[in-house]
PDB file as gemmi writes it, atoms N, CA and C in Angstrom:
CRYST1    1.000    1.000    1.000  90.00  90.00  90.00 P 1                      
ATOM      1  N   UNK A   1      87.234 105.242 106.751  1.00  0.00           N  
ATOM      2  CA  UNK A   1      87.962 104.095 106.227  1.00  0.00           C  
ATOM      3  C   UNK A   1      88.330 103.168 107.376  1.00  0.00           C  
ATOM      4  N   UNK A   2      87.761 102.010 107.011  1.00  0.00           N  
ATOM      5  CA  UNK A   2      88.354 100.922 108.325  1.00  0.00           C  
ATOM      6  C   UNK A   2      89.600 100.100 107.732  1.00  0.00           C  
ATOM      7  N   UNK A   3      90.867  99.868 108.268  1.00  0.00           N  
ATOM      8  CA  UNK A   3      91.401  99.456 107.598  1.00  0.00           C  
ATOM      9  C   UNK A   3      92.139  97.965 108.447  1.00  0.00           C  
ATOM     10  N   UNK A   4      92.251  96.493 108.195  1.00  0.00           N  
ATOM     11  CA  UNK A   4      92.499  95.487 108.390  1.00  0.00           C  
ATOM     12  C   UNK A   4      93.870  94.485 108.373  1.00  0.00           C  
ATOM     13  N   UNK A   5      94.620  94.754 108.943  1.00  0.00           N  
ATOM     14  CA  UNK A   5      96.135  94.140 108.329  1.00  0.00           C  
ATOM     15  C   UNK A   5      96.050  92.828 108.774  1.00  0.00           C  
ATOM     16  N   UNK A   6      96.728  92.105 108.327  1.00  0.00           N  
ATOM     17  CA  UNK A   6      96.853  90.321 108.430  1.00  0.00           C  
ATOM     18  C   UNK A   6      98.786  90.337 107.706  1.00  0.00           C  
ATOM     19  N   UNK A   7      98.708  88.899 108.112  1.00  0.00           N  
ATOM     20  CA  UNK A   7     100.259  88.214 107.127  1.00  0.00           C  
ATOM     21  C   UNK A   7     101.177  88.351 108.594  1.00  0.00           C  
ATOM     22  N   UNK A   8     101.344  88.736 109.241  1.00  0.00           N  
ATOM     23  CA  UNK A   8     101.944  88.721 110.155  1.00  0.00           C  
ATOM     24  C   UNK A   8     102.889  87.282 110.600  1.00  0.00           C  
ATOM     25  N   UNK A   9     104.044  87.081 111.604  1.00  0.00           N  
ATOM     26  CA  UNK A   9     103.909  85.477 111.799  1.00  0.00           C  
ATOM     27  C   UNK A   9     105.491  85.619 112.647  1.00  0.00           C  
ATOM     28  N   UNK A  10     105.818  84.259 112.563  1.00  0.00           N  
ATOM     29  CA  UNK A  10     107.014  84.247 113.511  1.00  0.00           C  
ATOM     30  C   UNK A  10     107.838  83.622 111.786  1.00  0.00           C  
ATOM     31  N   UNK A  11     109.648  84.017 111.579  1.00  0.00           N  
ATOM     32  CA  UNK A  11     110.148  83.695 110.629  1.00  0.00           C  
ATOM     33  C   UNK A  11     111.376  83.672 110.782  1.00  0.00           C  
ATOM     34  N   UNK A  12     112.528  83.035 110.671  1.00  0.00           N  
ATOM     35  CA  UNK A  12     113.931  82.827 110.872  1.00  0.00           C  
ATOM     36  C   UNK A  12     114.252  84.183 110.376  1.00  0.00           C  
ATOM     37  N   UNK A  13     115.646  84.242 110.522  1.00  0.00           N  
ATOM     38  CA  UNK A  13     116.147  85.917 109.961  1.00  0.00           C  
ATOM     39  C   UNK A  13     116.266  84.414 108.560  1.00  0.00           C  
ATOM     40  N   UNK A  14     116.479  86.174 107.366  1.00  0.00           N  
ATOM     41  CA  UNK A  14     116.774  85.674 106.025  1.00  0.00           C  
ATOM     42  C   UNK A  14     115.079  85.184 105.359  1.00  0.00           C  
ATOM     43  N   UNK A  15     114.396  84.918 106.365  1.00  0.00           N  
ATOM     44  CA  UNK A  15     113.094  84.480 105.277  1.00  0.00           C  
ATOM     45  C   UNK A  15     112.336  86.259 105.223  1.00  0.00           C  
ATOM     46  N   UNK A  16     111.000  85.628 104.576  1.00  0.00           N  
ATOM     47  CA  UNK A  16     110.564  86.424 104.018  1.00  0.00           C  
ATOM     48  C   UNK A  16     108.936  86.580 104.474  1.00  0.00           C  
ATOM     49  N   UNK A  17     108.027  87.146 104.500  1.00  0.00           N  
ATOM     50  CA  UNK A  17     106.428  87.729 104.795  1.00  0.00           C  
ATOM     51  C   UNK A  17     105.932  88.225 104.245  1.00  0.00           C  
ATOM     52  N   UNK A  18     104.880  88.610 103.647  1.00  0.00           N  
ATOM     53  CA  UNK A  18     103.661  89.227 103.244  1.00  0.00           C  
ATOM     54  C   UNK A  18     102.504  89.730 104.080  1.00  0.00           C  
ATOM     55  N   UNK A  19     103.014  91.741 103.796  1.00  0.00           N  
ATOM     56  CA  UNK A  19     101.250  91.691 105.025  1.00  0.00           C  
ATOM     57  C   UNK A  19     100.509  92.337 104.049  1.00  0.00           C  
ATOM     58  N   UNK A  20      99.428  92.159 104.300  1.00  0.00           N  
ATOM     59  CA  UNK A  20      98.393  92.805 103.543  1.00  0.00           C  
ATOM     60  C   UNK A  20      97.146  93.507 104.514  1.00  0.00           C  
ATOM     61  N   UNK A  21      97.201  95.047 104.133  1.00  0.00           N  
ATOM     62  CA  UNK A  21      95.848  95.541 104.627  1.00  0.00           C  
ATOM     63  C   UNK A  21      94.841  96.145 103.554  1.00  0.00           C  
ATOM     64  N   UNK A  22      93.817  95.616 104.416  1.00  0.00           N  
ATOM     65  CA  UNK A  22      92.622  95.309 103.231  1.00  0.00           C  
ATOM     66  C   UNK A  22      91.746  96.888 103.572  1.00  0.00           C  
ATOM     67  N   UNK A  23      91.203  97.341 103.082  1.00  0.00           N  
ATOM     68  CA  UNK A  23      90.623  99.125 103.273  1.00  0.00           C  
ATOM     69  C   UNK A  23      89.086  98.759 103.023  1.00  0.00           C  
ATOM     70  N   UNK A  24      88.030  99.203 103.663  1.00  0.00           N  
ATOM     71  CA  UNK A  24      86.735  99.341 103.363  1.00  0.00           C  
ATOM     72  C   UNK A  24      86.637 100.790 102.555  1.00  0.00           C  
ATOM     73  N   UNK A  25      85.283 100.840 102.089  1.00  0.00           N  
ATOM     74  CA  UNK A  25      84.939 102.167 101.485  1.00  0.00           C  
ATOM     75  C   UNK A  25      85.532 101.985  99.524  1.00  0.00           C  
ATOM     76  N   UNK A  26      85.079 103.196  99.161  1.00  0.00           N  
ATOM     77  CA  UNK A  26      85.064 103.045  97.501  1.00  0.00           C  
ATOM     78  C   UNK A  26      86.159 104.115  97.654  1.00  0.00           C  
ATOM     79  N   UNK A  27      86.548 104.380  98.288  1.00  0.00           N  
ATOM     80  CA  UNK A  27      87.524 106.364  97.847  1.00  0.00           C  
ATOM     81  C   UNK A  27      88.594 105.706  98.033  1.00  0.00           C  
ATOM     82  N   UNK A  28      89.482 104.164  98.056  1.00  0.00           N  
ATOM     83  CA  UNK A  28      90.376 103.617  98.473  1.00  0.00           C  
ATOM     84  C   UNK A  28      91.524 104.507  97.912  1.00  0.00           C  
ATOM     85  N   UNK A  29      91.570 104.531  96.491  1.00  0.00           N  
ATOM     86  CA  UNK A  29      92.303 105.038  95.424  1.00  0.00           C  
ATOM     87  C   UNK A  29      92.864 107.040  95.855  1.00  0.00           C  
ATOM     88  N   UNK A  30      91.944 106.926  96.166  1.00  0.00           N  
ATOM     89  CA  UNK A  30      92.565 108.951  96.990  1.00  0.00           C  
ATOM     90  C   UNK A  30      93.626 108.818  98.099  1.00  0.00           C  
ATOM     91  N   UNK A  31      93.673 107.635  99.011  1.00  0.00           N  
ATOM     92  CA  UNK A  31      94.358 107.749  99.959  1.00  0.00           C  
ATOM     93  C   UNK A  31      95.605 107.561  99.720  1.00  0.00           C  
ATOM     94  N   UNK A  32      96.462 108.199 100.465  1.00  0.00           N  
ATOM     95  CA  UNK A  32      98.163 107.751 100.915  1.00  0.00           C  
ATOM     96  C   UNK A  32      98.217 106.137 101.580  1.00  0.00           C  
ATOM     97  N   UNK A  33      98.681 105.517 101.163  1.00  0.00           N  
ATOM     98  CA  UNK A  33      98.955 104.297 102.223  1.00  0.00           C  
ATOM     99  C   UNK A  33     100.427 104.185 102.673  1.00  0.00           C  
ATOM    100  N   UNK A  34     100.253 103.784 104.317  1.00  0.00           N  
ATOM    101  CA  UNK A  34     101.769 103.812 104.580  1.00  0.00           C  
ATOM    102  C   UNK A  34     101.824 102.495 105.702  1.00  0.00           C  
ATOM    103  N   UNK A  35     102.823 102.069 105.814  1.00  0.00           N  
ATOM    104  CA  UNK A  35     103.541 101.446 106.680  1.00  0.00           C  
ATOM    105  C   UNK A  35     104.417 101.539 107.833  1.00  0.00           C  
ATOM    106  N   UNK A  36     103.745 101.059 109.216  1.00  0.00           N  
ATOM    107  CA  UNK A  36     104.192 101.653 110.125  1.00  0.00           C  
ATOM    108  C   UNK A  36     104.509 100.608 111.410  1.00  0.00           C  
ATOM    109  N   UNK A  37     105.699 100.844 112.148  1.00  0.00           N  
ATOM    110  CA  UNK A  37     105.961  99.639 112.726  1.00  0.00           C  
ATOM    111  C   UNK A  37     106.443 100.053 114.281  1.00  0.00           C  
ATOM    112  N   UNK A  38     106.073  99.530 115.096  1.00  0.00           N  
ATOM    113  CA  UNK A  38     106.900  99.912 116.707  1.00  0.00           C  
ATOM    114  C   UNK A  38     107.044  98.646 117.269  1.00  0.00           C  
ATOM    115  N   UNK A  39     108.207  98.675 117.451  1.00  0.00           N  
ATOM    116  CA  UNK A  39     109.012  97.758 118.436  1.00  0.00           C  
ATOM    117  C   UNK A  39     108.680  98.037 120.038  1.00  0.00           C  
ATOM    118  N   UNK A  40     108.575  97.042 121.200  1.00  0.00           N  
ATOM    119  CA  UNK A  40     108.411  97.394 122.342  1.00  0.00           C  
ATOM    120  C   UNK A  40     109.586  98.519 123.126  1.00  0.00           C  
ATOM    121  N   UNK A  41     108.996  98.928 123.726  1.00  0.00           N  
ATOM    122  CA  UNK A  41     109.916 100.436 124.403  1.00  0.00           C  
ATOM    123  C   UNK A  41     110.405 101.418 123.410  1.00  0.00           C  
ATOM    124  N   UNK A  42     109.923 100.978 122.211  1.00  0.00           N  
ATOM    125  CA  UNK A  42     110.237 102.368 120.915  1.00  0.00           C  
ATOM    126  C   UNK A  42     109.168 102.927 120.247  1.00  0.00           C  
ATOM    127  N   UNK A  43     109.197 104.447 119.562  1.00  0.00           N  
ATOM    128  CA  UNK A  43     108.419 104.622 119.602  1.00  0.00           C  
ATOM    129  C   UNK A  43     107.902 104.136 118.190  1.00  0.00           C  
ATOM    130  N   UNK A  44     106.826 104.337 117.396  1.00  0.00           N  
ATOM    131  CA  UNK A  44     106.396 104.021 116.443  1.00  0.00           C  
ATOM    132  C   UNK A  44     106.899 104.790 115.252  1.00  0.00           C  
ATOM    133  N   UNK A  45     107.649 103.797 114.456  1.00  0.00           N  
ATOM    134  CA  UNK A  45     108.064 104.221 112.917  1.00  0.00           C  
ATOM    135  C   UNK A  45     107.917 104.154 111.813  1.00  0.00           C  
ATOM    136  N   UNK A  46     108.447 105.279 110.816  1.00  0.00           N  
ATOM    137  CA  UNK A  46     107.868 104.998 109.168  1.00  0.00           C  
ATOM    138  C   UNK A  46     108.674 103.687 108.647  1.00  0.00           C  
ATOM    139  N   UNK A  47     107.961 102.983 108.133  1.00  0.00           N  
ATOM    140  CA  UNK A  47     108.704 101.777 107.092  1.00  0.00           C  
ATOM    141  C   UNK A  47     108.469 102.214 105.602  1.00  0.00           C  
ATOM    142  N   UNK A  48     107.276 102.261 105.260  1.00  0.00           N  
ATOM    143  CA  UNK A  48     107.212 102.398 103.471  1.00  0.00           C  
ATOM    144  C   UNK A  48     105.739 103.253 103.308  1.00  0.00           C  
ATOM    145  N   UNK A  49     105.901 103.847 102.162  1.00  0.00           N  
ATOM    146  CA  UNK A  49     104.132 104.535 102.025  1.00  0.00           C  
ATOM    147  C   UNK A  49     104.430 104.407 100.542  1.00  0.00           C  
ATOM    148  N   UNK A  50     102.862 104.767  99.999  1.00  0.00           N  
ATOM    149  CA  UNK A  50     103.028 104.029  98.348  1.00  0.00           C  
ATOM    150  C   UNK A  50     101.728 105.269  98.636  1.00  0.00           C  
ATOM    151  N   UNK A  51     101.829 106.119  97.313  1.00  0.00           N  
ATOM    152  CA  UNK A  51     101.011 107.788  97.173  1.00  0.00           C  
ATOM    153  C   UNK A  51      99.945 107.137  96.169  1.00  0.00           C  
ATOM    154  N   UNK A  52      99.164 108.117  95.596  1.00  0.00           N  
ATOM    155  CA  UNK A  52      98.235 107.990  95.008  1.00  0.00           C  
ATOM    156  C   UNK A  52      98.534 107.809  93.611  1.00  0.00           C  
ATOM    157  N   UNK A  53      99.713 107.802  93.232  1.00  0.00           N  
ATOM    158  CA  UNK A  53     100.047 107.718  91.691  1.00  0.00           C  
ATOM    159  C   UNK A  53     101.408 106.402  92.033  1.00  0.00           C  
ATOM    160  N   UNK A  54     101.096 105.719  93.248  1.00  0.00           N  
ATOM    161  CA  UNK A  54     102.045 104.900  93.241  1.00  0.00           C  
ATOM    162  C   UNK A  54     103.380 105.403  93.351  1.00  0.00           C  
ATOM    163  N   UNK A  55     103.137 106.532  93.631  1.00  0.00           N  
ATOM    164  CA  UNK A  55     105.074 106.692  94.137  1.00  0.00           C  
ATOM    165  C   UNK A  55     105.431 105.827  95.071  1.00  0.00           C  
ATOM    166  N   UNK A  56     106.966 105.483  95.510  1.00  0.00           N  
ATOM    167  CA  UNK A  56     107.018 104.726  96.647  1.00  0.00           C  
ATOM    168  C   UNK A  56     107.946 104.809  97.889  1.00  0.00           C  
ATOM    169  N   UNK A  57     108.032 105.155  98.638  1.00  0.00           N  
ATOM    170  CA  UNK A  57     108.767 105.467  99.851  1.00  0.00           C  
ATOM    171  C   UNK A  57     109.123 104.505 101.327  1.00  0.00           C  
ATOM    172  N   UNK A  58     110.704 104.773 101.245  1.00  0.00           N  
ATOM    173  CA  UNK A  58     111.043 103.475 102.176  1.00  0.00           C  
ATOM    174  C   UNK A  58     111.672 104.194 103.314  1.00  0.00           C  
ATOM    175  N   UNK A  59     111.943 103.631 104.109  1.00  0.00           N  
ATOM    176  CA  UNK A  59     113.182 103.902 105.076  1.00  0.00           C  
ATOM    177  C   UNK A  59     114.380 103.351 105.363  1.00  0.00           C  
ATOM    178  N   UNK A  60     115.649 104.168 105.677  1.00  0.00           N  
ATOM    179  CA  UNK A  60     116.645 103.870 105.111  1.00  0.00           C  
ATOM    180  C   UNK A  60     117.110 102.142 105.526  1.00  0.00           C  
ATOM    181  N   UNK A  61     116.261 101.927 106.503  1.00  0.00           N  
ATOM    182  CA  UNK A  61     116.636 100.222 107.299  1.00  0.00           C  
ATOM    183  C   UNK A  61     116.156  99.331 106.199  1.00  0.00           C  
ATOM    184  N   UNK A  62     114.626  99.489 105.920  1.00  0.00           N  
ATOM    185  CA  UNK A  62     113.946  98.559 105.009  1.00  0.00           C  
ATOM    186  C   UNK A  62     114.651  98.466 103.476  1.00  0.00           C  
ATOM    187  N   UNK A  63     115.099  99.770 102.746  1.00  0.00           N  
ATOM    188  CA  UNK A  63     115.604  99.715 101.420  1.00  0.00           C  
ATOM    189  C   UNK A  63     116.216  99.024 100.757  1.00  0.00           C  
ATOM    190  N   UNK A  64     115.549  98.062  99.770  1.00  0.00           N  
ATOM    191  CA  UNK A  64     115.886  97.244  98.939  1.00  0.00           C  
ATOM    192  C   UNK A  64     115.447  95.648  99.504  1.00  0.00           C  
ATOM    193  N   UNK A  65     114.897  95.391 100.734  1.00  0.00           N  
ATOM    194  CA  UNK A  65     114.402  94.328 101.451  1.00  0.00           C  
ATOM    195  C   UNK A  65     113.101  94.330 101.205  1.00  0.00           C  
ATOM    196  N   UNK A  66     112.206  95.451 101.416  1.00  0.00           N  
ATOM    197  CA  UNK A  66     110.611  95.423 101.512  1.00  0.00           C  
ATOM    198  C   UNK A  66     110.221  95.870 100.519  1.00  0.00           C  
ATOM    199  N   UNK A  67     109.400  95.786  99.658  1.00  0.00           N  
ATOM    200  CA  UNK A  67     108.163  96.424  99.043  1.00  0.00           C  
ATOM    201  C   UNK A  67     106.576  96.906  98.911  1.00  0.00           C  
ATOM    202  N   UNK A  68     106.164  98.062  99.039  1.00  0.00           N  
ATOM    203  CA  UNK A  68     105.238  98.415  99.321  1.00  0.00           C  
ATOM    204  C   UNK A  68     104.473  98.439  97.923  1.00  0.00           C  
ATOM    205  N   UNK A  69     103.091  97.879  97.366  1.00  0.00           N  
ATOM    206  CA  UNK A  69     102.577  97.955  96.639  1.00  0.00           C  
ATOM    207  C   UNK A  69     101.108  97.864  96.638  1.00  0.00           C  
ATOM    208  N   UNK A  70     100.382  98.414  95.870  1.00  0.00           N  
ATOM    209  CA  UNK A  70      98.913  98.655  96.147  1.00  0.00           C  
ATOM    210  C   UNK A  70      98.022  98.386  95.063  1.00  0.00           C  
ATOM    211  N   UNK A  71      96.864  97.693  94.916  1.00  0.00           N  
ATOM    212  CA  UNK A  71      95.768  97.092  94.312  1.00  0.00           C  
ATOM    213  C   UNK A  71      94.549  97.577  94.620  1.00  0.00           C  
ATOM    214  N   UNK A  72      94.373  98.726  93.693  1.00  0.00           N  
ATOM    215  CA  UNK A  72      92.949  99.520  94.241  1.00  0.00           C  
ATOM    216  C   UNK A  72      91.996  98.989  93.528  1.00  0.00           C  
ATOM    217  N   UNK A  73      92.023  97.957  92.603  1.00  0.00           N  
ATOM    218  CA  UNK A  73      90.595  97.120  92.538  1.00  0.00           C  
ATOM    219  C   UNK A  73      90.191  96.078  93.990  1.00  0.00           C  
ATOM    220  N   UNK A  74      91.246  96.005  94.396  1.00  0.00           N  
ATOM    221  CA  UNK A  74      90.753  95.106  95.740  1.00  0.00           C  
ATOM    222  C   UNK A  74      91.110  96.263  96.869  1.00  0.00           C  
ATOM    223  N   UNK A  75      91.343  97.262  96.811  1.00  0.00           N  
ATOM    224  CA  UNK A  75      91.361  97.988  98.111  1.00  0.00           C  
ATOM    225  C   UNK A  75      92.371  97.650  99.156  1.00  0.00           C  
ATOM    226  N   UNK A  76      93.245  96.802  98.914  1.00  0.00           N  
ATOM    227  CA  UNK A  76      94.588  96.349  99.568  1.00  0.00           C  
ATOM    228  C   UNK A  76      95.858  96.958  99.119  1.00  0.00           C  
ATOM    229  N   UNK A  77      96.521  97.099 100.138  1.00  0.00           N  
ATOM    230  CA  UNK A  77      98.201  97.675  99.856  1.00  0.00           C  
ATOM    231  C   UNK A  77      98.798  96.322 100.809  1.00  0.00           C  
ATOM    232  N   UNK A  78      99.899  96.268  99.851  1.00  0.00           N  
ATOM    233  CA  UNK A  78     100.901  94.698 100.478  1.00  0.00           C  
ATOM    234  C   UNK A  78     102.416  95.333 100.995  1.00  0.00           C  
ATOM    235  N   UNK A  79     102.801  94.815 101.749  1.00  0.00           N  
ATOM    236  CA  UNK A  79     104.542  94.989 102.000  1.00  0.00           C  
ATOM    237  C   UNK A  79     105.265  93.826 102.052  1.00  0.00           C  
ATOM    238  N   UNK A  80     105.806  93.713 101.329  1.00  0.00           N  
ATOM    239  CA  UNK A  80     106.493  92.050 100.703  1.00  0.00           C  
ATOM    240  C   UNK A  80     107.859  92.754 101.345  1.00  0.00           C  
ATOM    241  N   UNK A  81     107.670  91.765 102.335  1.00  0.00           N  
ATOM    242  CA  UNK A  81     109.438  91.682 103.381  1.00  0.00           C  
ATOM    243  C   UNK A  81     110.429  90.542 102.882  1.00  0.00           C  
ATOM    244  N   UNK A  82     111.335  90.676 102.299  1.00  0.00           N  
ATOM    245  CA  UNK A  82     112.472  89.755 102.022  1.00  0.00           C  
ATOM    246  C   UNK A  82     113.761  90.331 103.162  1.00  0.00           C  
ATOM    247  N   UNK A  83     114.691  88.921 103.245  1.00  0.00           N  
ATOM    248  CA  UNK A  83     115.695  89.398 104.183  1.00  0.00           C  
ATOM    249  C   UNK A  83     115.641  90.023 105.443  1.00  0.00           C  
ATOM    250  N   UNK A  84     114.668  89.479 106.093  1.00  0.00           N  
ATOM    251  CA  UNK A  84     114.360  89.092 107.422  1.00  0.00           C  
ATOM    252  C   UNK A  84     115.188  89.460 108.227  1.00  0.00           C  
ATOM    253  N   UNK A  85     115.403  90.631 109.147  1.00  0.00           N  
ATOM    254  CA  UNK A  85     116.496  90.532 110.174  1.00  0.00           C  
ATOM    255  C   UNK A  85     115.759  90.674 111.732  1.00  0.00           C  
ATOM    256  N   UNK A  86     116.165  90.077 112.756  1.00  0.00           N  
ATOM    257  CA  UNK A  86     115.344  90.330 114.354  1.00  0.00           C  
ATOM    258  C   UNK A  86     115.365  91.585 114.330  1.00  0.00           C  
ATOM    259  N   UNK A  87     116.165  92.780 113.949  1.00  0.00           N  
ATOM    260  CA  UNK A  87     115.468  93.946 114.046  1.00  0.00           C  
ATOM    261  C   UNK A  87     114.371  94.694 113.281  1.00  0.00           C  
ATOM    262  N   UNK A  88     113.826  93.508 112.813  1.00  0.00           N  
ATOM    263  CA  UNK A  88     112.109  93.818 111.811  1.00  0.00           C  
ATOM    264  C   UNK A  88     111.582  93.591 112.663  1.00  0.00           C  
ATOM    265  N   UNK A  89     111.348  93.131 113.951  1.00  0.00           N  
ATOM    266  CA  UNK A  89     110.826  92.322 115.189  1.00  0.00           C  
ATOM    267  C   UNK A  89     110.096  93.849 115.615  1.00  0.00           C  
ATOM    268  N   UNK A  90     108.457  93.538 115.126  1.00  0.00           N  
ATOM    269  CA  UNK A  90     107.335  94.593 115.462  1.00  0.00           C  
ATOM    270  C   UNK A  90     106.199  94.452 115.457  1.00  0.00           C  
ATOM    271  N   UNK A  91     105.481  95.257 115.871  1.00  0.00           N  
ATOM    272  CA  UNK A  91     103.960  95.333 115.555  1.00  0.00           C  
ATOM    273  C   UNK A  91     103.717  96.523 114.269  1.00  0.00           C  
ATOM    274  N   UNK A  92     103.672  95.719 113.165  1.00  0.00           N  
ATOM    275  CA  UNK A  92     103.601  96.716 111.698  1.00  0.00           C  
ATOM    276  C   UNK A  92     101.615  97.124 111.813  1.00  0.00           C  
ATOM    277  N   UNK A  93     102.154  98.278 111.289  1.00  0.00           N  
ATOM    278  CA  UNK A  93     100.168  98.906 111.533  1.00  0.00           C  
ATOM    279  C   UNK A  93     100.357  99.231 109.623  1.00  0.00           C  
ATOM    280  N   UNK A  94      99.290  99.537 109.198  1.00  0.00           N  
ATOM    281  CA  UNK A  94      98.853  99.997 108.135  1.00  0.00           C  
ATOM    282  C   UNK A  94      97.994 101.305 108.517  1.00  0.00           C  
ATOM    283  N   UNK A  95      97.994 102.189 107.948  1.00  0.00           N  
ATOM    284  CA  UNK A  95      97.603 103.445 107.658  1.00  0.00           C  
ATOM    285  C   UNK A  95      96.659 104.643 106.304  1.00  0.00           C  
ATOM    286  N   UNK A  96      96.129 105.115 106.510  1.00  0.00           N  
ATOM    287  CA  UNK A  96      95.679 106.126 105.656  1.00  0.00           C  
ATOM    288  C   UNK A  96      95.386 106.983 105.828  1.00  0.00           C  
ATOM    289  N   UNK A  97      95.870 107.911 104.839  1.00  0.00           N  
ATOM    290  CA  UNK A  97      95.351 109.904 104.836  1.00  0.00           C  
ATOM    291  C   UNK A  97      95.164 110.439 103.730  1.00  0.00           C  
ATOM    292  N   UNK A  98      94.308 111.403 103.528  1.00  0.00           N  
ATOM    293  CA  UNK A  98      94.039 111.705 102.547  1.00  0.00           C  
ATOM    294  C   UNK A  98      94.449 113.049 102.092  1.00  0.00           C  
ATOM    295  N   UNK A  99      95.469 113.686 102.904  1.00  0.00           N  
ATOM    296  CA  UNK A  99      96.241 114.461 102.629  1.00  0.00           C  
ATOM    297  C   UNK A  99      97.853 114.118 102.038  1.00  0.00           C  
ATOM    298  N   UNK A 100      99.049 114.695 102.442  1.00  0.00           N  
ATOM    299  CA  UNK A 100     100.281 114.730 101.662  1.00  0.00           C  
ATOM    300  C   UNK A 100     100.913 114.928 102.238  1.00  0.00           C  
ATOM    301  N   UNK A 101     102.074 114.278 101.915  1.00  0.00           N  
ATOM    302  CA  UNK A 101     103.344 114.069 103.295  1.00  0.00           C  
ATOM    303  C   UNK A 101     103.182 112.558 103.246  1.00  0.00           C  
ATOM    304  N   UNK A 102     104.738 111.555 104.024  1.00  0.00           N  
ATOM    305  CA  UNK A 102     104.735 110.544 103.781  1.00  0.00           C  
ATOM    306  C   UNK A 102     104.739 109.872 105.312  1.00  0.00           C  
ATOM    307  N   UNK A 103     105.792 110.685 105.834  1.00  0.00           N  
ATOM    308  CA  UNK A 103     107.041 109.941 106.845  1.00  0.00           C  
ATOM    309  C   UNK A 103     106.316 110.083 108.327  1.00  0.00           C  
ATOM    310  N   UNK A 104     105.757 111.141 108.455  1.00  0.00           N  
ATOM    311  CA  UNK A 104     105.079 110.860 109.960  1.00  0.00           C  
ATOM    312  C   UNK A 104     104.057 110.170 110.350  1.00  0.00           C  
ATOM    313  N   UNK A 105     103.659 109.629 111.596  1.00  0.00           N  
ATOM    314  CA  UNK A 105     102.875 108.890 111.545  1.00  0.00           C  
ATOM    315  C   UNK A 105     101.248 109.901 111.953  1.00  0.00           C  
ATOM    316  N   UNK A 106     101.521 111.241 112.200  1.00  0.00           N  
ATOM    317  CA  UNK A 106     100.615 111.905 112.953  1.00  0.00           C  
ATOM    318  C   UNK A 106      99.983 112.426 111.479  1.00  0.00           C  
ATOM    319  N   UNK A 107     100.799 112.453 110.201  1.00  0.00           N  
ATOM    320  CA  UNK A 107      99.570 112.721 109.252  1.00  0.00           C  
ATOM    321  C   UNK A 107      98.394 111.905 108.662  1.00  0.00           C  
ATOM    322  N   UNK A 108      98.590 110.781 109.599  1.00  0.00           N  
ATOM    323  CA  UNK A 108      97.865 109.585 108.600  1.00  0.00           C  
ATOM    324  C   UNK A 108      96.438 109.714 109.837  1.00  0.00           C  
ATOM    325  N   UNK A 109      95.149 109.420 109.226  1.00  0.00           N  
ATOM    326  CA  UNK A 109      93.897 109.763 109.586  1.00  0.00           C  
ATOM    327  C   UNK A 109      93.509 108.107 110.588  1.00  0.00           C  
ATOM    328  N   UNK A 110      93.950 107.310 109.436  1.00  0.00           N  
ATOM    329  CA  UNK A 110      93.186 106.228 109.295  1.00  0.00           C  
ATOM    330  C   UNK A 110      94.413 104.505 110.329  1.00  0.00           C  
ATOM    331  N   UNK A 111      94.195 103.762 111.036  1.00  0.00           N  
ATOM    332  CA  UNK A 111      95.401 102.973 111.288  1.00  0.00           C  
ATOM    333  C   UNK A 111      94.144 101.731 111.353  1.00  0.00           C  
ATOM    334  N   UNK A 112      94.912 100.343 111.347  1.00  0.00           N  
ATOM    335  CA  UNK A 112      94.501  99.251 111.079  1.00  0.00           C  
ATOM    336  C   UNK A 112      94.859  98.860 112.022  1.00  0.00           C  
ATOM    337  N   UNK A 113      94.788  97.784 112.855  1.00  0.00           N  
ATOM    338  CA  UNK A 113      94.827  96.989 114.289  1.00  0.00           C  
ATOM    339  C   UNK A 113      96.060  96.513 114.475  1.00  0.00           C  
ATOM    340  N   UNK A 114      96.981  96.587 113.248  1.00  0.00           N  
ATOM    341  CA  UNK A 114      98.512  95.782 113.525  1.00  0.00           C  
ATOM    342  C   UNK A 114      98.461  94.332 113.598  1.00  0.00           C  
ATOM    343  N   UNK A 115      99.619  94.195 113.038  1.00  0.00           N  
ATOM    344  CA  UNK A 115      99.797  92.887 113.014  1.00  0.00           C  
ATOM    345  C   UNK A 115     101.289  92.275 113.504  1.00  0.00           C  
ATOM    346  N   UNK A 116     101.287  91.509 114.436  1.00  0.00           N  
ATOM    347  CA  UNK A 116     102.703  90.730 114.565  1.00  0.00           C  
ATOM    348  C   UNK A 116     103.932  90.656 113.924  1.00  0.00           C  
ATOM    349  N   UNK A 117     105.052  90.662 113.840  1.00  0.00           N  
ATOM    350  CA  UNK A 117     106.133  89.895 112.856  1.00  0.00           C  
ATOM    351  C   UNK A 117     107.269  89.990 113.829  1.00  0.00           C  
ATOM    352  N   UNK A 118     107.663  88.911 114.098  1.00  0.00           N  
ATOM    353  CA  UNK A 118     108.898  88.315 114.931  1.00  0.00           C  
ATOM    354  C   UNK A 118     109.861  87.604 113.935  1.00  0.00           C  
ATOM    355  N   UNK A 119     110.771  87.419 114.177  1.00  0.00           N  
ATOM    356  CA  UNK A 119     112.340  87.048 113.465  1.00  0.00           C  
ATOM    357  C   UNK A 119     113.187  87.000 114.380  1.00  0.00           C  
ATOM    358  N   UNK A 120     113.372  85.413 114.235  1.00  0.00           N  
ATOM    359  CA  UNK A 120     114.052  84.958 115.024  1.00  0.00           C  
ATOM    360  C   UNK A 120     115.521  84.796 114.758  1.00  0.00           C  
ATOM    361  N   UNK A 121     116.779  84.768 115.001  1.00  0.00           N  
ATOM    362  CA  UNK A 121     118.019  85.236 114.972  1.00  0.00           C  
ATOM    363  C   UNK A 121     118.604  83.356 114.787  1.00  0.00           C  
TER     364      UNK A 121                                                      
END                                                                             
């Protein structure tokens, strides 16, 4: 699975973003997708994962701000960021595994190139 993230950008605190990573391959629908973000000098963290039956999983910073949602006719999972704060200020990656478990980043097989998001204060 190659997987592609975009939406990234620079945004006042309080606004809002859209990233989207786009997945090659037909088995899109088996995978876990998750959301994953590291700030400079930290290490890399869980934000949201969305399971194979669409369950959905956040972390306790993002909850009730972001949404993780997924479109397996187009092979994309989105994270719709509302309420913008400088500590969203990361390089968000997208992910996949085709095993179980949500929160670490060492179960996921598959990572996408990352994408930008700054918030400015």
């Amino acid at each position: 699975v190659q997987l592609q993230a975009s939406g990234g950008g620079f945004v006042q605190a309080g606004g809002s973003l859209r990233l989207s990573c786009a997945a090659s391959g037909r088995t899109f629908s088996s995978y876990v997708m998750g959301w994953f973000r590291q700030a400079p000098g930290k290490e890399r963290e869980f934000v949201a994962a969305i399971s194979r039956m669409s369950n959905t999983y956040y972390a306790d910073s993002v909850k009730g701000r972001f949404t993780i949602s997924r479109d397996n006719a187009k092979n994309t999972v989105y994270l719709q960021m509302n309420s913008l704060k400088p500590d969203d200020t990361a390089v968000y990656y997208c992910a996949a595994q085709g095993g179980t478990g949500y929160f670490s980043p060492r179960l996921y097989d598959y990572w996408g190139q990352g994408t930008q998001v700054t918030v400015s204060s």
